[in-house]
MOPAC internal coordinates of N, CA, C and O (Angstrom, degrees):
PM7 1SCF
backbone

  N    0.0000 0     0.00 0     0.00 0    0    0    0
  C    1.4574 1     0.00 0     0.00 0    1    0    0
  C    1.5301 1   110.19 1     0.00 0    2    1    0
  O    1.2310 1   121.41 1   -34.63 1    3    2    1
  N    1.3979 1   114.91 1   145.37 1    3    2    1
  C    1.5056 1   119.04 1  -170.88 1    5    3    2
  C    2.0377 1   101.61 1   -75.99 1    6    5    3
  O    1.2310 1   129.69 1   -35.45 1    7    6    5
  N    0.8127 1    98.93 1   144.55 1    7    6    5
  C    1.7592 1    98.22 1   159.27 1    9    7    6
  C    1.5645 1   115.97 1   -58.90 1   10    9    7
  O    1.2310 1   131.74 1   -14.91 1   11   10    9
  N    1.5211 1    94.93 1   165.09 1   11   10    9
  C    1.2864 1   111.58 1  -146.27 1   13   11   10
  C    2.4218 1    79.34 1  -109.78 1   14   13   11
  O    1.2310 1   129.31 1   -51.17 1   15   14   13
  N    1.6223 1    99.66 1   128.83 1   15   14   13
  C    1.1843 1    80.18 1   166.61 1   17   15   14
  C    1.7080 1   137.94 1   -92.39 1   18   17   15
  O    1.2310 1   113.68 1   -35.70 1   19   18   17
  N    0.7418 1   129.56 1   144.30 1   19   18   17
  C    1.8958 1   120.20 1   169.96 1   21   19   18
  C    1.3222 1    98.73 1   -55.72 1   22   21   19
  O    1.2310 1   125.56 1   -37.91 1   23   22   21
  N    1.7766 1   106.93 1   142.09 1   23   22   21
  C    1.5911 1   103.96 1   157.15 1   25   23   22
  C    1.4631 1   109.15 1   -71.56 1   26   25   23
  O    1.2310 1   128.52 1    -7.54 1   27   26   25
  N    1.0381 1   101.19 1   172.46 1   27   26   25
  C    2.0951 1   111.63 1  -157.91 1   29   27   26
  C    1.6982 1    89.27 1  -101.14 1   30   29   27
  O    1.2310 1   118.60 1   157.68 1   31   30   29
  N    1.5830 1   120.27 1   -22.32 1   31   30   29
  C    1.3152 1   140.59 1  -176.93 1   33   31   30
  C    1.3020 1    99.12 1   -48.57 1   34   33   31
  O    1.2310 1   133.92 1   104.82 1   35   34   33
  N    1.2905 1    90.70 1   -75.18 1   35   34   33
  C    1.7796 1   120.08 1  -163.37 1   37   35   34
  C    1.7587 1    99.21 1   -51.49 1   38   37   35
  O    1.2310 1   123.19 1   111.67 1   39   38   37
  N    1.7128 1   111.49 1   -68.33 1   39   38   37
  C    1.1069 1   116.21 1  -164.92 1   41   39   38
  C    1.5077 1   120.76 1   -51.33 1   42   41   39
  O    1.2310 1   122.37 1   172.88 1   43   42   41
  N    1.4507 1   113.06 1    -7.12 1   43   42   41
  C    1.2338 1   115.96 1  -175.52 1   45   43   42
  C    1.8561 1   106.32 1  -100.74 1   46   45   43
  O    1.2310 1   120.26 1   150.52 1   47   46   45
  N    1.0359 1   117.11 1   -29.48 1   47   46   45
  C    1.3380 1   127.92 1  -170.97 1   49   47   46
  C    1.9220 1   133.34 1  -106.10 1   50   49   47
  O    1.2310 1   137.19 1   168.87 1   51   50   49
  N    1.3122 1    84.31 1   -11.13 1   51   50   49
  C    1.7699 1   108.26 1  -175.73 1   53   51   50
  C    1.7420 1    86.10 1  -117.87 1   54   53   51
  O    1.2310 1   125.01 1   -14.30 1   55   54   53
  N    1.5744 1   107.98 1   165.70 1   55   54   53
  C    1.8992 1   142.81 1   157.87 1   57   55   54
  C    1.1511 1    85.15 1  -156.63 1   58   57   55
  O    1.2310 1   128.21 1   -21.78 1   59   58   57
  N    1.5372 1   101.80 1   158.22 1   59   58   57
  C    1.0924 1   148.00 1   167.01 1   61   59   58
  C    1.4595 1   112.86 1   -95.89 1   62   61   59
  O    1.2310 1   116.00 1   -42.81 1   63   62   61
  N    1.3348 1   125.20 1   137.19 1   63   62   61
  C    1.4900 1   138.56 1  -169.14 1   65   63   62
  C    1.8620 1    87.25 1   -87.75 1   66   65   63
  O    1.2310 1   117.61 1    -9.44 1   67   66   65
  N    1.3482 1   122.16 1   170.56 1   67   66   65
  C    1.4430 1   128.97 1   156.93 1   69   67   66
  C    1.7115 1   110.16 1   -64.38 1   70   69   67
  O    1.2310 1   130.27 1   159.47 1   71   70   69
  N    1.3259 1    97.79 1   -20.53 1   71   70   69
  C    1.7766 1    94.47 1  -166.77 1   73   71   70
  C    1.5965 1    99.58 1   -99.54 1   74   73   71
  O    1.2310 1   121.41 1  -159.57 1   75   74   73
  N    1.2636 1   114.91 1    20.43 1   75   74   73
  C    1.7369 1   113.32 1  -173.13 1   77   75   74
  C    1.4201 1   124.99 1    88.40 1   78   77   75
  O    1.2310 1   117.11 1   153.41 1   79   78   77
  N    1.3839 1   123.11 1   -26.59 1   79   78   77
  C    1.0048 1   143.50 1   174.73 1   81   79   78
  C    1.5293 1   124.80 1   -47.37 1   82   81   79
  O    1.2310 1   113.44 1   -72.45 1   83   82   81
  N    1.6219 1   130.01 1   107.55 1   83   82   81
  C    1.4574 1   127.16 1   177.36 1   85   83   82
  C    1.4355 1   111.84 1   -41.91 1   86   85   83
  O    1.2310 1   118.56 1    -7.14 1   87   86   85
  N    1.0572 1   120.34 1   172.86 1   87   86   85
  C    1.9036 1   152.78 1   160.91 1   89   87   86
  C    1.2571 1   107.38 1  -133.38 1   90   89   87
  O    1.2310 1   129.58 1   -57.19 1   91   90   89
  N    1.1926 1    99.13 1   122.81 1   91   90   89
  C    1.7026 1   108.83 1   146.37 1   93   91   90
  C    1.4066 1   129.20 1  -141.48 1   94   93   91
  O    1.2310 1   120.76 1   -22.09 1   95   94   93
  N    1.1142 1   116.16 1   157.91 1   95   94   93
  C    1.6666 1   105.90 1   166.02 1   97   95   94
  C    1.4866 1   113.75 1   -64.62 1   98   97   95
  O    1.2310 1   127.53 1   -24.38 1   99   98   97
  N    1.3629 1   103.10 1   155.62 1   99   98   97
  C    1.2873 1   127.94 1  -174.64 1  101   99   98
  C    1.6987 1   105.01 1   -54.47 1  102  101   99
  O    1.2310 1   127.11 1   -39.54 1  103  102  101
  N    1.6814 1   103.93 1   140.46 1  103  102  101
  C    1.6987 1    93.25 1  -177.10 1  105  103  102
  C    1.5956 1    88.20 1   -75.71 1  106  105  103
  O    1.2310 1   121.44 1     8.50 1  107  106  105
  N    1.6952 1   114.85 1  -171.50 1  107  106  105
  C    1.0633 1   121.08 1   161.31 1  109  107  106
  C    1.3169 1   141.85 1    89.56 1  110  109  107
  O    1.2310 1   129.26 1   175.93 1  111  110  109
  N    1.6076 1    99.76 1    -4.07 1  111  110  109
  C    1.8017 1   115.55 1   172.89 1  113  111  110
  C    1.1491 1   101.64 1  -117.84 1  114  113  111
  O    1.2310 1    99.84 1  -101.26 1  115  114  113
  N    1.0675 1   154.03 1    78.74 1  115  114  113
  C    1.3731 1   132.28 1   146.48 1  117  115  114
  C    1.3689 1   104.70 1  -115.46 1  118  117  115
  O    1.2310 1   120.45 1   166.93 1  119  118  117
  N    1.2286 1   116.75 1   -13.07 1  119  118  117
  C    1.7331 1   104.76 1  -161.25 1  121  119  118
  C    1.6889 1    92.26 1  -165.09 1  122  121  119
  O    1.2310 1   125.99 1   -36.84 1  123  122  121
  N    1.6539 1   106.10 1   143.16 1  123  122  121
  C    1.5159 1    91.32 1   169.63 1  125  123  122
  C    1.6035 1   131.06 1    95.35 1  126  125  123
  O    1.2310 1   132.13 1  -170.11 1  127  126  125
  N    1.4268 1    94.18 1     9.89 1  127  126  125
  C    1.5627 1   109.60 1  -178.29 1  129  127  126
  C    1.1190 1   130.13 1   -69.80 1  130  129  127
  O    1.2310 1   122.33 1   138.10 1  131  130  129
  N    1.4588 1   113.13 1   -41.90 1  131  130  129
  C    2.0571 1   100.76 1   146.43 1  133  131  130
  C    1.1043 1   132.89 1   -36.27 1  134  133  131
  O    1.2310 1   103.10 1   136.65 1  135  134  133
  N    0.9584 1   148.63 1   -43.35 1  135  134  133
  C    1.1239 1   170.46 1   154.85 1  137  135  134
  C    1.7133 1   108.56 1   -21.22 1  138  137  135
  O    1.2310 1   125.51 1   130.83 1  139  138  137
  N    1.6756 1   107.02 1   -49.17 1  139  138  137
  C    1.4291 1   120.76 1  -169.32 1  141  139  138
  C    1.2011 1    87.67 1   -95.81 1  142  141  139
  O    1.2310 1   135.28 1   -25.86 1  143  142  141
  N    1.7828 1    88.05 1   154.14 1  143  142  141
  C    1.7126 1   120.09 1   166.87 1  145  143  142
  C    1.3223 1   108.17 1   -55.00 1  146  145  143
  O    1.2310 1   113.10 1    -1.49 1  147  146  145
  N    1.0642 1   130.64 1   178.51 1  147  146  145
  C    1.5407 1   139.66 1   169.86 1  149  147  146
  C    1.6070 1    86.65 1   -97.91 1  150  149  147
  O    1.2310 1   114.33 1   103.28 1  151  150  149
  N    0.6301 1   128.35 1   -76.72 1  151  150  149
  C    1.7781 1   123.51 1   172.25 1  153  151  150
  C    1.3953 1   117.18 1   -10.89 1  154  153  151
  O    1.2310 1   121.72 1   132.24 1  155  154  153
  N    1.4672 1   114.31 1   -47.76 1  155  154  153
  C    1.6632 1   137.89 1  -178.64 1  157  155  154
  C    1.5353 1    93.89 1   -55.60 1  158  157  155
  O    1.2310 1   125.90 1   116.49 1  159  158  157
  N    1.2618 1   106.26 1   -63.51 1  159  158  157
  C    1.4840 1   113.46 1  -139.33 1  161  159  158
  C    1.7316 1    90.33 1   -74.33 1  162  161  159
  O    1.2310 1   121.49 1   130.79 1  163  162  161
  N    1.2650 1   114.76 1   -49.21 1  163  162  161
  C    1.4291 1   135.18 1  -175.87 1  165  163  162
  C    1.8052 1    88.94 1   -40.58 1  166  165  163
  O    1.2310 1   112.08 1   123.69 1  167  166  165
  N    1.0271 1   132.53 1   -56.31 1  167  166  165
  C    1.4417 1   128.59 1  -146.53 1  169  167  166
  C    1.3905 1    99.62 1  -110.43 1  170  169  167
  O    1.2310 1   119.91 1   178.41 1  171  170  169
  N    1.2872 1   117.78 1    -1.59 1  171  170  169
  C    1.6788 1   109.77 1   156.30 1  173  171  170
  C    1.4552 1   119.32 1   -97.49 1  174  173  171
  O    1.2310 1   116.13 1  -138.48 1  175  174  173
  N    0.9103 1   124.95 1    41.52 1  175  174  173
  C    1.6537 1   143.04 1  -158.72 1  177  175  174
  C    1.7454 1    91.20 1   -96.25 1  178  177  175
  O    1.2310 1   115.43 1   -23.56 1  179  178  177
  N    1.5227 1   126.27 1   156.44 1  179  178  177
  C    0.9977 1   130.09 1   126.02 1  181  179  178
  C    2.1782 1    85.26 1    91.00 1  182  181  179
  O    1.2310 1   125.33 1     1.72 1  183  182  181
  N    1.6162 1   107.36 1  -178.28 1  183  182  181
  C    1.2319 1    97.60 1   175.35 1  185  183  182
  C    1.8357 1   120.32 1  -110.53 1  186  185  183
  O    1.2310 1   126.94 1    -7.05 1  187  186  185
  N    1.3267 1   104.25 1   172.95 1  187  186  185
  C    1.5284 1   108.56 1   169.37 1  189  187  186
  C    1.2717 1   115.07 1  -108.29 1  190  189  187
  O    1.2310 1   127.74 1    -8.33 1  191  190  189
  N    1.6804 1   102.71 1   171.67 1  191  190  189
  C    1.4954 1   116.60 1   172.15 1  193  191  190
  C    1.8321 1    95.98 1   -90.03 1  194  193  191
  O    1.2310 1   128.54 1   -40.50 1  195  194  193
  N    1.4615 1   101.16 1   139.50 1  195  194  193
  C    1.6923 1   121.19 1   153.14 1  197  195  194
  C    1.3132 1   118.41 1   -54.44 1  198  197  195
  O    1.2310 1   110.85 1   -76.11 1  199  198  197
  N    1.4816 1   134.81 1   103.89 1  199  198  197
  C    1.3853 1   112.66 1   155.73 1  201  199  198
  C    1.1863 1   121.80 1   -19.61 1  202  201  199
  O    1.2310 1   119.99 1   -11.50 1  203  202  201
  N    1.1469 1   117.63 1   168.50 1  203  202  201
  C    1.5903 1   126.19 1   162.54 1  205  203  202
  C    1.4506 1   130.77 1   -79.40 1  206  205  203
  O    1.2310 1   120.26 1   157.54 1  207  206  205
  N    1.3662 1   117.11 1   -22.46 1  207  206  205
  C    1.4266 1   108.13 1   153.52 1  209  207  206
  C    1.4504 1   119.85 1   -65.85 1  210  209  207
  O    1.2310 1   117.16 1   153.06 1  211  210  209
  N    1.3865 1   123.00 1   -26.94 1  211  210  209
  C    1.1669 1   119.90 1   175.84 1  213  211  210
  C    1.6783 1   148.84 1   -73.06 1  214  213  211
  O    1.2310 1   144.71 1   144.63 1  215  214  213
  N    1.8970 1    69.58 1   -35.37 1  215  214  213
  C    1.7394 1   103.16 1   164.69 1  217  215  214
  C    1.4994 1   121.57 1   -43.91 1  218  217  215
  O    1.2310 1   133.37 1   134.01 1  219  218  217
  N    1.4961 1    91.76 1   -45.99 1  219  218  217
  C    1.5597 1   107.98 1  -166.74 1  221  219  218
  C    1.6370 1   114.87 1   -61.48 1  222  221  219
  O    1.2310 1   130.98 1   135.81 1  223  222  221
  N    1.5781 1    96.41 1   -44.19 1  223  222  221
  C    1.8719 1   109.40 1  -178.66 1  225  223  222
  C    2.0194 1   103.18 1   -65.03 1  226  225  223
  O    1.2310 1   130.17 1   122.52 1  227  226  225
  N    1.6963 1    97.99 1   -57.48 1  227  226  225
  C    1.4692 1    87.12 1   171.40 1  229  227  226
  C    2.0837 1   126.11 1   -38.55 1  230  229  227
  O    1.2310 1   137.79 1   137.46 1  231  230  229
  N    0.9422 1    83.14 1   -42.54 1  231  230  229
  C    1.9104 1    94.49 1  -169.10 1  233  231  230
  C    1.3814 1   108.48 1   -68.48 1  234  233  231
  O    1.2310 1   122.84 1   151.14 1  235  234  233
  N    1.6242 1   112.17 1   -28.86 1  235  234  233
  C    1.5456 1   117.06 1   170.29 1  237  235  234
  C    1.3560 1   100.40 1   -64.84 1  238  237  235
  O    1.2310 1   107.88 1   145.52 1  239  238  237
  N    1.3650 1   140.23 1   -34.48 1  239  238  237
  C    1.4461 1   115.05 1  -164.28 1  241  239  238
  C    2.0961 1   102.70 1  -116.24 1  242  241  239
  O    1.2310 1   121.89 1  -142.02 1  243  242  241
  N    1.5970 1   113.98 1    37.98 1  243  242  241
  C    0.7626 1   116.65 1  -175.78 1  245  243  242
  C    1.7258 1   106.62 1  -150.66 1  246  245  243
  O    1.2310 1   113.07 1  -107.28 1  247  246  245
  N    1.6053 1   130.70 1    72.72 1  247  246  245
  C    1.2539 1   122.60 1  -123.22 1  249  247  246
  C    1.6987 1    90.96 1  -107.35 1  250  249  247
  O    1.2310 1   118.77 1   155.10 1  251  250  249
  N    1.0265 1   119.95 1   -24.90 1  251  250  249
  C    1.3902 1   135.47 1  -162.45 1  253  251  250
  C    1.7410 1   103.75 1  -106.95 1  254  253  251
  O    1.2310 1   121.97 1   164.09 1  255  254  253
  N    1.2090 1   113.83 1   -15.91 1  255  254  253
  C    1.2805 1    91.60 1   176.01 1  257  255  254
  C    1.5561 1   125.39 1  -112.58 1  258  257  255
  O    1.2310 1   120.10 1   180.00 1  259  258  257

């Protein structure tokens, strides 16, 4: 059977923790930053964990990693 590919989507925008666990960037910066507190912006820094419903869809299109 041929391999299964990763979306190129995913692989660019999701990691995987050692413990299985998604990464992502923080929702909420791309657009619209006046708007936010300096506090806001300050504490959306850096990445998050995926819920677990979400985890699950990411990991479907990421089979190998």
């Amino acid at each position: 059977m041929p391999k299964m590919k990763t979306k190129s989507g995913a692989k660019k925008r999701f990691s995987l923790t050692a413990s299985g666990k998604v990464r992502a960037a923080q929702r909420g910066k791309q657009h619209g930053m006046i708007k936010r507190t300096n506090k806001q912006i300050r504490n959306l820094r850096g990445k998050a964990n995926l819920s677990k419903p979400d985890a699950k869809i990411v990991k479907k299109f990421m089979p190998y990693a």
